[in-house]
C-alpha positions in Angstrom: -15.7 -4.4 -26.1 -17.0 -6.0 -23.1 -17.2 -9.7 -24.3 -15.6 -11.0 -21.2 -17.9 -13.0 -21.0 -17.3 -14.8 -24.1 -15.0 -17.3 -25.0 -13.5 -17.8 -28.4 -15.0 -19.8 -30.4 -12.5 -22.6 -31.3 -10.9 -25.7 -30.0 -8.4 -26.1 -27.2 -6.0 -28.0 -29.9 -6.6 -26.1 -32.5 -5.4 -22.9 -31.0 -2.7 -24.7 -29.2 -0.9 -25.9 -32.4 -1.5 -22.8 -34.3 0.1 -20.8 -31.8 3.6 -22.3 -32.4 4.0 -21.8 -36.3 4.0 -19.1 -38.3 0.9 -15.9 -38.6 1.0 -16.6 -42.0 -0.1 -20.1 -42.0 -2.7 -19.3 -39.5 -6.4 -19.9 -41.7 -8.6 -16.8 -40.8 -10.4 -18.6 -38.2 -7.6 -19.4 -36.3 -5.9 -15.8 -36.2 -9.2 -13.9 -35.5 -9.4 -16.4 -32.6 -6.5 -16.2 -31.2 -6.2 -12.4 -31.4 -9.6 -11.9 -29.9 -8.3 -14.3 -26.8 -5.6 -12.1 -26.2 -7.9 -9.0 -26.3 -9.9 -10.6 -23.8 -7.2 -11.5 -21.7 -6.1 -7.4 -21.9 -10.1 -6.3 -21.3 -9.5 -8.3 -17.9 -6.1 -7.7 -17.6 -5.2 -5.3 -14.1 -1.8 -4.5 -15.5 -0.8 -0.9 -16.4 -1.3 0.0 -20.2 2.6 1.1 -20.0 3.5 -2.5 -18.8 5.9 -3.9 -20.8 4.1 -7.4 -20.5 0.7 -5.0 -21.3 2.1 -3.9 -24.8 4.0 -7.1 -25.9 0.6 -8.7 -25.6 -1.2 -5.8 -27.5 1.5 -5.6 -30.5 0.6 -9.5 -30.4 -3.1 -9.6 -30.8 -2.7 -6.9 -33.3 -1.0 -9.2 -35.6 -3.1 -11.4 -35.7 -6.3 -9.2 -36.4 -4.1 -8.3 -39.1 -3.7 -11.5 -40.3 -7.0 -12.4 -40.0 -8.0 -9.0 -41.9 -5.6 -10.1 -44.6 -6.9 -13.4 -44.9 -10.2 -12.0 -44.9 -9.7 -9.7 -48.3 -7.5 -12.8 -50.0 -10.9 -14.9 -49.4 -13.1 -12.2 -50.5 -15.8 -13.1 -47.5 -17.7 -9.9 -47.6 -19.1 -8.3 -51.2 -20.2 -4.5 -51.0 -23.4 -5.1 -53.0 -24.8 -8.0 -50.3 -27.2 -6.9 -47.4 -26.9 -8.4 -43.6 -29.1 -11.1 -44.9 -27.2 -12.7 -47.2 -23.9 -12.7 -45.2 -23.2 -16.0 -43.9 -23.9 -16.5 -39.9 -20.4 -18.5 -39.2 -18.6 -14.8 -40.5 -20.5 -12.3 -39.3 -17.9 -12.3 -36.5 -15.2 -11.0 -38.8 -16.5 -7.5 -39.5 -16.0 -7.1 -36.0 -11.6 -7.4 -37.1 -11.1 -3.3 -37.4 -13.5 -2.9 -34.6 -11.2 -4.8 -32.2 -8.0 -3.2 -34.5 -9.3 0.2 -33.4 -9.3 -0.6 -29.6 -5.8 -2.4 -29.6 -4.1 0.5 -31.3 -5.5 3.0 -28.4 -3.7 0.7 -26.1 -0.5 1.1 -27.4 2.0 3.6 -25.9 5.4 5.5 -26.9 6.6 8.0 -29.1 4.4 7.3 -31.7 1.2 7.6 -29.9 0.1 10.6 -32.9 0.2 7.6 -35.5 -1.8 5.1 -33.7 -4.3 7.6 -32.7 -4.6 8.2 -36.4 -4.6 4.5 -37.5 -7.5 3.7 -34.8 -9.6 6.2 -35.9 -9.4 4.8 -40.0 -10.4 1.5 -38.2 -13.3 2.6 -36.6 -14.9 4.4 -39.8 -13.7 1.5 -41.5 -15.8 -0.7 -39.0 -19.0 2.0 -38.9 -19.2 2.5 -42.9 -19.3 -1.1 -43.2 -22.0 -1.4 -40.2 -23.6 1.6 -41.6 -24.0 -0.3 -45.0 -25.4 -3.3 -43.3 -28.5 -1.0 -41.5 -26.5 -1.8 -38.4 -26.1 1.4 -37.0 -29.1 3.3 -34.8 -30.3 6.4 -35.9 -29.8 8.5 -33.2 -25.8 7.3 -33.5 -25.5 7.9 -37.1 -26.6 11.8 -36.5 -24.0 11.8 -33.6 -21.1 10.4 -36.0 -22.3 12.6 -39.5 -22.5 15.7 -37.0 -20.1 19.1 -37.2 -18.7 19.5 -33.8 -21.0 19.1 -30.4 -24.4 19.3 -29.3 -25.6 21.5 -26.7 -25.8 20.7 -23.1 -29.4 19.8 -22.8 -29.3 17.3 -26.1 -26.1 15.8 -25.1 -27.7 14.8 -21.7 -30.6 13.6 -23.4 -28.3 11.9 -26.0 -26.1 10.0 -23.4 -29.8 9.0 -21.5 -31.2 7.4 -24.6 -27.3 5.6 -25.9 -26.9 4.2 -22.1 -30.9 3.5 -22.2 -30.1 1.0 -25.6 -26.4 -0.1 -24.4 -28.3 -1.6 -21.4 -30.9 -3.3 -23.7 -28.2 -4.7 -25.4 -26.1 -6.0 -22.8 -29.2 -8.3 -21.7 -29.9 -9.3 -24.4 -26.0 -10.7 -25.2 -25.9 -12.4 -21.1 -29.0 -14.3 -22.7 -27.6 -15.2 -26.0 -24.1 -16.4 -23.5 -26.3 -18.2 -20.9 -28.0 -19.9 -23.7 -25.2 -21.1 -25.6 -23.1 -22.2 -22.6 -26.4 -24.4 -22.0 -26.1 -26.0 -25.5 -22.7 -26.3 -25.4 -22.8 -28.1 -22.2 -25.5 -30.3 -23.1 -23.9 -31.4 -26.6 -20.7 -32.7 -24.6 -18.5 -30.9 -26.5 -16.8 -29.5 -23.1 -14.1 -26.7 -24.5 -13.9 -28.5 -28.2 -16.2 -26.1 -29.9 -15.5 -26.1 -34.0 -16.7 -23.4 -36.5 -20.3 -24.5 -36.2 -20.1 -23.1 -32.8 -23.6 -24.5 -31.0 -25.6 -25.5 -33.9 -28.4 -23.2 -33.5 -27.8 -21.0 -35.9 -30.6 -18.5 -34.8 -28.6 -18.3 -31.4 -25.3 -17.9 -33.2 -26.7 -14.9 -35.3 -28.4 -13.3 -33.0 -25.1 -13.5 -30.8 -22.6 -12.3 -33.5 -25.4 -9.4 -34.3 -25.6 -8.5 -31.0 -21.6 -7.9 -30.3 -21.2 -6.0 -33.6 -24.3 -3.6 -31.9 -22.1 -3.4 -28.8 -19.0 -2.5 -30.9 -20.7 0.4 -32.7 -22.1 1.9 -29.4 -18.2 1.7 -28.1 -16.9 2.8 -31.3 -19.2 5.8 -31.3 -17.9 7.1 -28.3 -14.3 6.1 -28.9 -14.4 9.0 -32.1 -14.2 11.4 -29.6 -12.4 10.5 -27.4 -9.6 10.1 -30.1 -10.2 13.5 -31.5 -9.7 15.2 -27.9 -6.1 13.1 -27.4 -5.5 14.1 -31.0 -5.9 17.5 -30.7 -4.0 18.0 -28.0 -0.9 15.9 -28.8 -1.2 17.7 -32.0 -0.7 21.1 -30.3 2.3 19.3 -28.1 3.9 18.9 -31.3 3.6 22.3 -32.5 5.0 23.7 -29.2 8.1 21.1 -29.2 8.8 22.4 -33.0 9.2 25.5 -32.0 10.8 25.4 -29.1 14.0 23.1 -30.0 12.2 19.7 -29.3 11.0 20.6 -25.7 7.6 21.6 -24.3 8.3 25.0 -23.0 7.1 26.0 -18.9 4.1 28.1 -18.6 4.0 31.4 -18.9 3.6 33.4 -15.8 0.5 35.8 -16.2 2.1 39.3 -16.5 1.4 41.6 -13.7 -0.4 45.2 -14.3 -0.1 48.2 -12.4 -3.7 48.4 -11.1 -4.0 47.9 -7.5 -6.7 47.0 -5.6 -10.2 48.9 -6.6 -14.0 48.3 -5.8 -16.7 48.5 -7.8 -19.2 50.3 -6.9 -23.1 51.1 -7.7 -23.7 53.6 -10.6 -26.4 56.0 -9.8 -29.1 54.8 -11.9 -28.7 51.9 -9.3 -28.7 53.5 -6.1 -31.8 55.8 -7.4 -33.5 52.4 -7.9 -32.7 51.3 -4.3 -34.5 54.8 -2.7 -37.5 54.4 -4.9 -40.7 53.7 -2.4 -38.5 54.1 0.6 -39.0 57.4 3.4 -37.0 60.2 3.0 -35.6 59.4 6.9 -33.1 57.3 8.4 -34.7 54.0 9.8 -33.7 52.4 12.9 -31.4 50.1 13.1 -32.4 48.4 16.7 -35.3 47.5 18.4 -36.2 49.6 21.3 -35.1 46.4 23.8 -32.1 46.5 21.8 -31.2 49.8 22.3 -32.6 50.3 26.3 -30.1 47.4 27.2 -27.5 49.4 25.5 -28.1 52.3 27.1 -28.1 50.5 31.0 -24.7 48.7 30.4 -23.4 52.8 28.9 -24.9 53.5 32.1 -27.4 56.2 30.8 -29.8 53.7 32.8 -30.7 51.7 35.8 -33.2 49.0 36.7 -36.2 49.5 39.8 -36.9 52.8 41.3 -33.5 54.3 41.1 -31.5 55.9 43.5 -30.1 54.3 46.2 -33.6 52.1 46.8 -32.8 49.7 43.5 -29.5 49.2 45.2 -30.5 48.3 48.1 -30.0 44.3 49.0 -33.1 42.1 49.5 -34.2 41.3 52.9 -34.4 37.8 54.1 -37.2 36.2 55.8 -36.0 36.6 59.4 -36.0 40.4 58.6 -39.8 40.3 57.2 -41.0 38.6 60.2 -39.3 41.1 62.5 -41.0 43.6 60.5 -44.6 42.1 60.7 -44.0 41.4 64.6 -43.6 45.5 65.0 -46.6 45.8 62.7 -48.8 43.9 65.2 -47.5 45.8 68.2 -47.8 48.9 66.4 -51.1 48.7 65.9 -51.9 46.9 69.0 -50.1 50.2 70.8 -52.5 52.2 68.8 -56.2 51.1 69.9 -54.5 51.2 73.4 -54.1 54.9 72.7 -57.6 54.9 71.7 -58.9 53.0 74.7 -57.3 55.5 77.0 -58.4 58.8 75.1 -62.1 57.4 75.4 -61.8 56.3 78.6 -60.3 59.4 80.7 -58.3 57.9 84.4 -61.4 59.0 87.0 -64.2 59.1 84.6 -67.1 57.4 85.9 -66.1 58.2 89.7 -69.5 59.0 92.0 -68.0 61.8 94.8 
């Protein structure tokens, strides 16, 4: 449960001088607060679940949810005929005891993982019959928990939408009901000596206790199958090491078959479909520019005129002016040819 935010709700001496004597003399108070403390402290904790540090804490706060849950059935708080109601504000926090039991016993690692897996699960339909009894379950969770096996695709995406849709509705609500009471608990004075009255507004109080049982059942929820997947599988584990001398045996290597490499091809019913509405003739497969430029670097074709003419070099501009200079005399050579045929030498002469 993400209640880092929230502090126990108990006194700095109090939980100092229970700490040194015995679980058993702890009063329920006392042991649900000091194992919720150490839960927190785990929740925030960056150490590795398999640190040794990790699990002594773990093994710890477990003890004293257990004591607490002990002390709880000697004292009788909680009656199976008595509605949310009528449950006193100051324990509503104590049905939250398997709840947090649940979660601690997922944390712990070893050889034994099977039986804590098991004993985590009885906690959280311990925690969900009782919340389910209390109309504090949602409707659209108890189908999830009283359902056989999964939903498909398309309603377990809309599932998860609508559960993280009401998670965060609940989440704001709690950082209001924390902000609130720090308020009140700073203005009373109190500093860090906060009794079982907690603020004195016992509205606030309910509303808060309410509101982190909700937040538990959402977690819990999803922690059900989470469990049964880890279950399952260590379960088959088991099976494997029994028959195999105490050892998981190596995967198999997938047996090799004598077919070599084949394709697949069309079947005729499929390749009649692909001629339907097409002409009986072969189609081109390149453009006509695609093909001419082909055919000139094969050879078949030249660029220009052909012959020698298209490979002949260009001329430069000198060259062209030479050969409009001869044009001029050319022509100028040519009306002096006609001067001379109209005009014959002598002509005109008197004798």
């Amino acid at each position: 449960m993400e209640d880092n935010k929230y502090k126990p709700t108990t006194s700095t001496t109090t939980t100092n001088n229970s700490s040194s004597g015995s679980l058993h003399e702890l009063t329920l108070f006392e042991s649900f607060t000091m194992g919720q403390k150490h839960f927190i402290e785990l929740d925030n904790s960056s150490m590795s679940t398999s640190d040794p540090e990790f699990q002594k804490q773990a093994k710890q706060a477990i003890a004293h949810f257990i004591t607490s849950s002990m002390n709880a059935t000697k004292q009788q708080i909680f009656s199976k005929n008595e509605d949310l109601e009528d449950i006193r504000t100051d324990l509503l926090k104590y049905l939250l005891i398997p709840y947090y039991l649940a979660e601690l016993y997922l944390k712990i690692t070893g050889a034994d993982r099977l039986k804590f897996l098991k004993t985590s699960k009885q906690k959280i339909q311990m925690f969900l019959e009782d919340c389910e009894r209390l109309e504090l379950i949602d409707k659209e969770d108890l189908e999830i928990i009283n359902r056989d096996g999964k939903a498909d695709p398309v309603n377990r995406r809309n599932e998860l939408i609508s559960r993280n849709r009401r998670n965060k509705e609940i989440k704001t609500k709690l950082e209001y009901c924390i902000k609130k009471r720090e308020e009140l608990l700073k203005n009373s004075g109190s500093g860090g000596e906060i009794e079982e009255s907690d603020t004195g507004d016992e509205e606030l109080d309910r509303d808060f206790s309410i509101l982190l049982i909700k937040e538990g059942v959402f977690k819990a929820v999803g922690l059900l199958e989470t469990i049964d997947l880890e279950y399952n599988l260590l379960s088959q584990v088991e099976v494997l090491k029994e028959q195999n001398g105490g050892v998981v045996p190596p995967p198999k290597m997938p047996a090799k078959s004598n077919i070599g490499n084949f394709q697949i091809l069309p079947d005729g019913r499929r390749v009649m479909l692909d001629r339907v509405f097409r002409p009986s003739h072969i189609l081109p497969t390149l453009t006509p520019e695609q093909a001419a430029e082909i055919e000139m670097h094969n050879g078949g074709m030249v660029k220009g005129k052909g012959g020698k003419e298209s490979e002949a070099p260009e001329k430069t501009d000198e060259q062209l002016d030479d050969e409009a200079d001869d044009d001029d005399k050319l022509r100028e050579k040519r009306r002096f040819d006609d001067y001379k045929d109209d005009n014959v030498r002598g002509h005109g002469k008197v004798s």
